[in-house]
N, C-alpha and C positions, 0 to 999 in steps of 0.2 A: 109319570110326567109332571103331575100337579106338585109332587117330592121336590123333583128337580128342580123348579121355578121357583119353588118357596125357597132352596138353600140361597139359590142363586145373588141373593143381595149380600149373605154371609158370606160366600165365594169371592166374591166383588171385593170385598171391607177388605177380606183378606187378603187379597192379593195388590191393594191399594197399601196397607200397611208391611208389603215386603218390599214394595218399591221407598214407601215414606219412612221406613222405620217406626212408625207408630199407629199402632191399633185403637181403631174406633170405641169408646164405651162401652155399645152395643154388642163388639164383636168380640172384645175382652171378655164379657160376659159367658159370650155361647165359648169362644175358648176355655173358658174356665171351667164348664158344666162338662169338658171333656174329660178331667180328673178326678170325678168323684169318687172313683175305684180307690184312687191315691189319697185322697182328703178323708176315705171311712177307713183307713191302713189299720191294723190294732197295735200297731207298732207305735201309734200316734197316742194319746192322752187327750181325755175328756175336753181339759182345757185347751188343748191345742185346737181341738174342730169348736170349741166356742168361738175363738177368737178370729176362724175362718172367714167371716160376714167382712170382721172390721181388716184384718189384714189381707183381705180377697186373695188365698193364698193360692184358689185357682190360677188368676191373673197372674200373681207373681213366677207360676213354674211354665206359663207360656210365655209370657219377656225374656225368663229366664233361659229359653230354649232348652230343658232337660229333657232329657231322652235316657233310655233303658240302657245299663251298662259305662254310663259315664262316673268319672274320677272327677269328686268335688272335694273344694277346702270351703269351709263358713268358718268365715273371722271375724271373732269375738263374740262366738256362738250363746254365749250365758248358759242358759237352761237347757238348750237345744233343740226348741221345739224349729227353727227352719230348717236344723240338721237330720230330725227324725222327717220332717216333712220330705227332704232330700232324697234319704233311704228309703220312704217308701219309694217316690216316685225313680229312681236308679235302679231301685229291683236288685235282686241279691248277687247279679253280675257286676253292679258297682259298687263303690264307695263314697263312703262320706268321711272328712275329717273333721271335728267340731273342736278348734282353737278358743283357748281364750288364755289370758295371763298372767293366769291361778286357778290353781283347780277349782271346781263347782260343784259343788257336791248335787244341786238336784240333777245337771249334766249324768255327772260320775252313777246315781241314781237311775237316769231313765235306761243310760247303756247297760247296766249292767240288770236290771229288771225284767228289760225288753231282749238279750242273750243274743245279741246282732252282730254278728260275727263284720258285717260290714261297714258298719258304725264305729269311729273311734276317738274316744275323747283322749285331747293333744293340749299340753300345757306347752307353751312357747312365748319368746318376748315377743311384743308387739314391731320389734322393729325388723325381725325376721320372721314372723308368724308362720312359715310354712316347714310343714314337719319335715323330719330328713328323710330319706330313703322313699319319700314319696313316689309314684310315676308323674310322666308329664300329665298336669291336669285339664281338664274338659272345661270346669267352672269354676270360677270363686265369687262366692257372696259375702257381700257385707251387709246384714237388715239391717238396718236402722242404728249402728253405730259407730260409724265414722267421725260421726260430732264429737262421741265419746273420746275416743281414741287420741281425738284434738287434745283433749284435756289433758294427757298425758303425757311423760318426757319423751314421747316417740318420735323420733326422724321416719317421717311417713316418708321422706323424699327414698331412702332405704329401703322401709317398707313396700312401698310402690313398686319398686324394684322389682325387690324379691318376688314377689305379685307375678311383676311379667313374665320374669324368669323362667316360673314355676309353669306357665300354661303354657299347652301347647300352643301352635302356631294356628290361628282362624281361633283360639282359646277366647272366651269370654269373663271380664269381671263385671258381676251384677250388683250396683251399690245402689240401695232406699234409704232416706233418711228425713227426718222432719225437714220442712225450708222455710228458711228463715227468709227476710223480707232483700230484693232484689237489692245486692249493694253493702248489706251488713258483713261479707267476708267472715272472718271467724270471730266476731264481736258475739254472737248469740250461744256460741256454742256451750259455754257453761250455765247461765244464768237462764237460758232460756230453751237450753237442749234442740238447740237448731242450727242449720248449718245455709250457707248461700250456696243456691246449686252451682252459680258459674265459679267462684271457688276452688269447690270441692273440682269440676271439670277439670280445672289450669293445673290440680296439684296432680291429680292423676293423671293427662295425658302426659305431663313433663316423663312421665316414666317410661314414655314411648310406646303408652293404647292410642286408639285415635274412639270418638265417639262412634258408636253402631249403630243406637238406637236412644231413643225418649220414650218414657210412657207413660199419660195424665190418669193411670186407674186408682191411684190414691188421689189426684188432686180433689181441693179442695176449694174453691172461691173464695165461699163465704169466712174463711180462715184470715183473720186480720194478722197474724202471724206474730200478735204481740204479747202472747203466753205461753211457757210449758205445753206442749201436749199432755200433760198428763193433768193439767190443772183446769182443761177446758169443759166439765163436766157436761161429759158425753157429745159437744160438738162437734163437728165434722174440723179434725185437723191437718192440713196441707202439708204432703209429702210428697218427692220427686224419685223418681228410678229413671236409671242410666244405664246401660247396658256396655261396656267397651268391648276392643276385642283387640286383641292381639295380631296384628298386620305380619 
C-alpha cells in the first residue's frame, strides 16, 4: 500500500504529460531510470554511457516513444552513438538505419565491431536521406543536426517530404537541437550552431507533420544562447526536442 501511494505522484506527472504532451523534470527522470538495461547495452561504447548524464539519453528514448521491434531512420547519424543507442533499445526484432552524406568511418567502425546484424550504416543525399527498399518506419530522429544540415545545398522542403513519406501513419519524427535565441530563424545556424525552435517547426510541419509533443529535459535557462555549444566550457547549453507525428 505505502508502494502505491509513493508511485502515485509519478502516476499523476505521467498521465498529466499524456494529456499535455510534456513531461515534468522529475518524471523525465524516473522515466529515464526505466532504461538502464538499454543505457549498460555492450553494444553501446564507453564514450556513449559517458556522455548519458549530459545528453539524458534515458529521457530522450521516453519522448522518443521507442519500443521493442520498431523500424527507425537517424539522420545525419555521424558516429552513431544515438543509432547504437536505438539498436539497443529496438532489441534484435528491430532496426535501425544510421544515414549520413559520406561515409564515416568511426560509424562504419562501431557496425561492423559490434556484428549487428540490425544496425545499418546508409550513405544517402541529404535531400532524400531515407534508404530505399526500407519498410514503412516507426521513427526518425534528428539529434542535434538539423542546424547542420541548414548549412548545406539541401532542399529540406524535399527532405521533409521524404521524411513523411517514409513513416508510417501515427509515425513520429524526433528532432533536438541546440536554440538559438527566440527570433534569430536561421541566422545562428553556422556561426553559432544553433537553430530557432519556431523555425525549425514552420519548416517541418509545411511537410505535413502536425506538432505531438515538447520537452524542456535539455532545457537550459541559464543559457544566454549567445555562443557555440561547444565553446561554453562545461555550461549548461539550451537545447529543444519536438516530437511530430505523422497524422
Amino acid at each position: 500500500m505505502h508502494k502505491t501511494l509513493r508511485r502515485a505522484p509519478v502516476l499523476l506527472a505521467l498521465s498529466a504529460a499524456l494529456l499535455t504532451g510534456a513531461l515534468p523534470a522529475h518524471a523525465a527522470d524516473q522515466a529515464g531510470a526505466n532504461w538502464q538495461s538499454v543505457l549498460a547495452s555492450p553494444i553501446r561504447s564507453d564514450d556513449d554511457r559517458k556522455a548519458d548524464a549530459h545528453r539524458k539519453s534515458g529521457e530522450f528514448l521516453t519522448f522518443a516513444e521507442v519500443k521493442p521491434g520498431m523500424k527507425v531512420l537517424d539522420v545525419a547519424s555521424g558516429g552513431g552513438a544515438t543509432a547504437a543507442l536505438l539498436t539497443a533499445a529496438v532489441g534484435t526484432k528491430g532496426a535501425v538505419w544510421a544515414q549520413n552524406g559520406k561515409p564515416n568511418p568511426k560509424l562504419e567502425q562501431r557496425v561492423g565491431q559490434a556484428t549487428l546484424p540490425n544496425l545499418h550504416a546508409v550513405v544517402a543525399d541529404y535531400n532524400d536521406p531515407v534508404p530505399k527498399g526500407t519498410p514503412p518506419l516507426d521513427l526518425i530522429t534528428i539529434n542535434m543536426s538539423y542546424h547542420d544540415i541548414v548549412n548545406t545545398p539541401t532542399d529540406r522542403a524535399a527532405m521533409n517530404k521524404h521524411l513523411y513519406d517514409a513513416l508510417k501513419p501515427g509515425g513520429h519524427l524526433v528532432i533536438v537541437d541546440n536554440a538559438a535565441k527566440k527570433g534569430a530563424g536561421l541566422t545562428a545556424t553556422k556561426t553559432l550552431h544553433r537553430i530557432d525552435e519556431d523555425t525549425l517547426v514552420d519548416e517541418v510541419t509545411k511537410a505535413g507533420f502536425k506538432v505531438d509533443a515538447r520537452s524542456d529535459y535539455l532545457r537550459a535557462p541559464s543559457d544566454p544562447r549567445e555562443q557555440p555549444f561547444f565553446e561554453m566550457k562545461g555550461a549548461p547549453d539550451d537545447k529543444f526536442a519536438v516530437r511530430f507525428v505523422k497524422k
